[in-house]
C-alpha positions as CSV (number, residue, x, y, z in Angstrom):
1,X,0.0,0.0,0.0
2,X,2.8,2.0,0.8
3,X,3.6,2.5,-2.7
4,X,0.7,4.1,-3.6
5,X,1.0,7.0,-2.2
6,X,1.3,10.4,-3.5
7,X,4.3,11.0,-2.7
8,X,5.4,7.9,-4.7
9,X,3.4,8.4,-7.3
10,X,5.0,9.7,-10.6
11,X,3.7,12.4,-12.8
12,X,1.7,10.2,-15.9
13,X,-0.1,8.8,-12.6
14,X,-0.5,11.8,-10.4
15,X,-4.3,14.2,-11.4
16,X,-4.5,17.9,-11.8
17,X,-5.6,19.9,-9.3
18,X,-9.5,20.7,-9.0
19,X,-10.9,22.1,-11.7
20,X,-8.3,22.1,-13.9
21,X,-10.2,20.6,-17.2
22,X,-12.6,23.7,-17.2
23,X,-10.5,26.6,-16.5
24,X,-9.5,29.2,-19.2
25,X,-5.8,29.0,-20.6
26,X,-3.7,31.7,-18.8
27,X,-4.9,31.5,-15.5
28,X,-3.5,30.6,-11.8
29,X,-5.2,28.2,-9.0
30,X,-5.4,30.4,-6.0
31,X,-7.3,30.5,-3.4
32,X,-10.6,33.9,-2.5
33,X,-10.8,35.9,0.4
34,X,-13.4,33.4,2.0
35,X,-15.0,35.3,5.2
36,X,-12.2,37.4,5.9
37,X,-8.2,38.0,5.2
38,X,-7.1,36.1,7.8
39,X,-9.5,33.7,8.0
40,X,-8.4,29.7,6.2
41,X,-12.4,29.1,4.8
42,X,-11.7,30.2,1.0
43,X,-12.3,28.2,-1.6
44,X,-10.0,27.3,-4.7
45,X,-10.9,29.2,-8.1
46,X,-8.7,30.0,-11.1
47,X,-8.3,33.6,-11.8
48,X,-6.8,35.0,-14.5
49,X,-2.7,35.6,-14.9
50,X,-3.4,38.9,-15.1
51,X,-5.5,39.3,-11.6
52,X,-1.8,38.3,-9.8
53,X,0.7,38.8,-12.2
54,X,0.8,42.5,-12.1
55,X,3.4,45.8,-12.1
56,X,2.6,49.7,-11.2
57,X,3.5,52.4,-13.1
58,X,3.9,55.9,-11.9
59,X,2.5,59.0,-13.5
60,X,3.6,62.5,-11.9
61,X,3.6,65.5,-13.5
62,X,2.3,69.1,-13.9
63,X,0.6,71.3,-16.4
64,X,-1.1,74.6,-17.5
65,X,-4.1,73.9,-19.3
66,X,-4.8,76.4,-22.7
67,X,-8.6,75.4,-22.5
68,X,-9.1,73.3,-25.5
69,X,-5.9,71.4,-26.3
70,X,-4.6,68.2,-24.7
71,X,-0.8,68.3,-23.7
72,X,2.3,65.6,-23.1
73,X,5.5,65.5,-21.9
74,X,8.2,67.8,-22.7
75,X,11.7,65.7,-24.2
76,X,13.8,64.4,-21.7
77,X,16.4,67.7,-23.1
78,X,14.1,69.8,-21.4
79,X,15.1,70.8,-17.3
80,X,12.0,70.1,-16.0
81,X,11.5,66.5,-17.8
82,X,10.3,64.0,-17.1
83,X,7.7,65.5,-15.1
84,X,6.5,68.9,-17.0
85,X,3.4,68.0,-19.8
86,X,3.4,71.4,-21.7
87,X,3.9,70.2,-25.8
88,X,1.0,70.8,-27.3
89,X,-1.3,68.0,-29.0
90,X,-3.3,70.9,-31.0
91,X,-6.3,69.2,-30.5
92,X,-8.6,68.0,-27.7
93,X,-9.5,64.7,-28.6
94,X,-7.1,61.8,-28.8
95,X,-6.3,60.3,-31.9
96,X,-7.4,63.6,-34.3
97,X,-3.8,64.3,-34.9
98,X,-0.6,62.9,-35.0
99,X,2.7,63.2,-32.8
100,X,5.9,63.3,-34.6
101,X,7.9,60.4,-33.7
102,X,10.6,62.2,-31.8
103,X,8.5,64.1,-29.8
104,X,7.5,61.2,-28.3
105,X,10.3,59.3,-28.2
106,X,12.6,61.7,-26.2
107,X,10.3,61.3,-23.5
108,X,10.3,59.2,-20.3
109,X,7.1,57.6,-21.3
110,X,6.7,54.0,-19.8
111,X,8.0,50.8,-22.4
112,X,5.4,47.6,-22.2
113,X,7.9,44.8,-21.4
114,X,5.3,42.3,-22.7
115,X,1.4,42.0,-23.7
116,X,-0.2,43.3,-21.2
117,X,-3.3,45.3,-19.8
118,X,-4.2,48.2,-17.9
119,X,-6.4,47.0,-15.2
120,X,-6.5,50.3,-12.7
121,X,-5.6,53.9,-12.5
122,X,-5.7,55.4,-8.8
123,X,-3.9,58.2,-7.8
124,X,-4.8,62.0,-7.2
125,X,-5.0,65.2,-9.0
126,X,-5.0,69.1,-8.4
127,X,-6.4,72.0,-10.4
128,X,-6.2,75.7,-9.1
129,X,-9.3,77.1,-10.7
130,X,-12.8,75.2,-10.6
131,X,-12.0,74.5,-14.4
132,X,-12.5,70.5,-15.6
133,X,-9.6,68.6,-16.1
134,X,-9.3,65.8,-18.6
135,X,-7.0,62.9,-18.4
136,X,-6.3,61.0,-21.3
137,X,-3.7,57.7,-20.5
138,X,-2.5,56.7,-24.1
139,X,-0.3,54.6,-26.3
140,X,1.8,54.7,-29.0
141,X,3.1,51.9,-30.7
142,X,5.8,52.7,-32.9
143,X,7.4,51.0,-36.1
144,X,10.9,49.7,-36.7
145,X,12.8,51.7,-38.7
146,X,10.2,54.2,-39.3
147,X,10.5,57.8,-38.9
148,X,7.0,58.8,-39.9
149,X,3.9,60.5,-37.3
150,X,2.4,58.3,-34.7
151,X,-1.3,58.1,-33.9
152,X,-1.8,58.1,-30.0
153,X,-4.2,55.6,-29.2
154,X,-6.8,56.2,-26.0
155,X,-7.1,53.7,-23.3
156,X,-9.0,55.5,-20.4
157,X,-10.0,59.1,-20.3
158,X,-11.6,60.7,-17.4
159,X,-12.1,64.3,-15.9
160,X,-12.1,65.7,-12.7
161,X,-12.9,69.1,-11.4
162,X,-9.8,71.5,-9.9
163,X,-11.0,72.6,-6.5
164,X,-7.5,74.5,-5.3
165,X,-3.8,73.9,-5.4
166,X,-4.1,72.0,-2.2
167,X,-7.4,70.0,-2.7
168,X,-6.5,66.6,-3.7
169,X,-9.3,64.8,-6.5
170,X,-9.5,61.5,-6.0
171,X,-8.8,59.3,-9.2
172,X,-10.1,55.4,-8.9
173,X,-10.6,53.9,-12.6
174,X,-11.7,50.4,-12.2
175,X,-12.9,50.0,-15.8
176,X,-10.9,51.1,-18.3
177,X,-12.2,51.8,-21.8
178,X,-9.3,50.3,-24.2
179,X,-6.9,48.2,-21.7
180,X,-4.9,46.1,-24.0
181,X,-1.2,47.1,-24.8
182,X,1.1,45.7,-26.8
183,X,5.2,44.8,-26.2
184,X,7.1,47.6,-26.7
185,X,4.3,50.1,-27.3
186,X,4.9,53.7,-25.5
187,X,2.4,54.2,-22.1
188,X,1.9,58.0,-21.3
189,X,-0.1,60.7,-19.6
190,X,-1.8,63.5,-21.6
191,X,-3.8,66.4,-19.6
192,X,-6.6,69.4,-21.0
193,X,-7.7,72.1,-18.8
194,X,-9.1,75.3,-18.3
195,X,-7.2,78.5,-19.5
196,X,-4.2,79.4,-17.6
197,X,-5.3,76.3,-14.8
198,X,-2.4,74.8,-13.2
199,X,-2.8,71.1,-12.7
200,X,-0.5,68.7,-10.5
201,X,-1.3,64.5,-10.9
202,X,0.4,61.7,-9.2
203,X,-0.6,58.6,-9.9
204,X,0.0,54.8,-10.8
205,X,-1.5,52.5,-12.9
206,X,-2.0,48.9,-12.8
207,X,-0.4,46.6,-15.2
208,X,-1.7,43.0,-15.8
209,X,0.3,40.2,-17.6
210,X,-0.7,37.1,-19.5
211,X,2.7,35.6,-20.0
């Protein structure tokens, strides 16, 4: 009997673990909250890779808002880089024009390692007039050996309303309009305000992995 157990079974003999025929490709066998954090009553469920295998990204800057066009980050050339967003996009809707591909190369804009998605933004944000402010998180995904005007893509946009220099606005996306990213595309931060508004953010988003 002895040689039946577990222990001495090998692998072509050994079973998967519960549930294992069913569940999606890419995900983990974990265990949920059950009752309560510490508590040992959860239950085994397969969650996606994504849910656990995760990395944050920070987003700090400033800007002065012109009233109708979006703005990103200066080049990294400039002295108050990485964390002043003053170049013009010249329009206030992402994706109705183009950046040029330097502009948005010679910036410290975040790199996907790998296919991935957003899965939160949380953070906070200042404006010092009572003017809406619009946050656009974008990406860029540029080509090999190309040197021709890049299309910013939106993945999340949402606006909050300046209340003071030192009134924090809560930011807390949860569901994120475009989420997927692709290896190697470009991750950044534009901002729109109100004339002559000065707007602080710092934030981080949540990135999600399949592999």
């Amino acid at each position: 009997m002895a040689a039946n157990e577990h222990k001495n079974l090998t692998d072509i003999n050994r079973h998967f673990p519960m549930g294992f025929e069913n569940a999606n490709n890419d995900t983990i066998l974990t265990k949920d909250s059950g009752t309560s954090p510490t508590g040992t009553d959860g239950n085994l469920v397969w969650t996606d890779k994504k849910n656990i295998k995760t990395s944050t990204v920070s987003v700090i800057g400033y800007s002065t808002g012109d009233g109708s066009n979006f703005k990103y980050r200066n080049q990294i050339s400039d002295g108050q880089s990485p964390f002043e967003i003053a170049t013009s996009y010249g329009s206030g809707t992402v994706g109705a024009a183009v950046i040029d591909v330097s502009n948005i190369f010679r910036t410290a804009n975040h790199v996907a390692q790998d296919d991935c998605k957003v899965m939160k933004i949380r953070g906070w944000v200042t404006g010092n007039t009572a003017a809406v402010i619009t946050i656009a998180i974008c990406k860029i995904t540029p080509t090999d050996g190309s040197a021709s005007d890049l299309t910013p893509v939106l993945i999340d946009e949402f606006t909050v309303t300046g209340a003071g220099n030192d009134v924090l606005k809560t930011v807390n996306q949860t569901t994120i309009t475009a989420a997927s990213v692709s290896a190697g595309d470009f991750i950044f931060p534009m901002i729109k305000g109100g004339g002559s508004q000065v707007i602080y953010c710092n934030m981080t988003l949540e990135l999600g992995y399949d592999n």
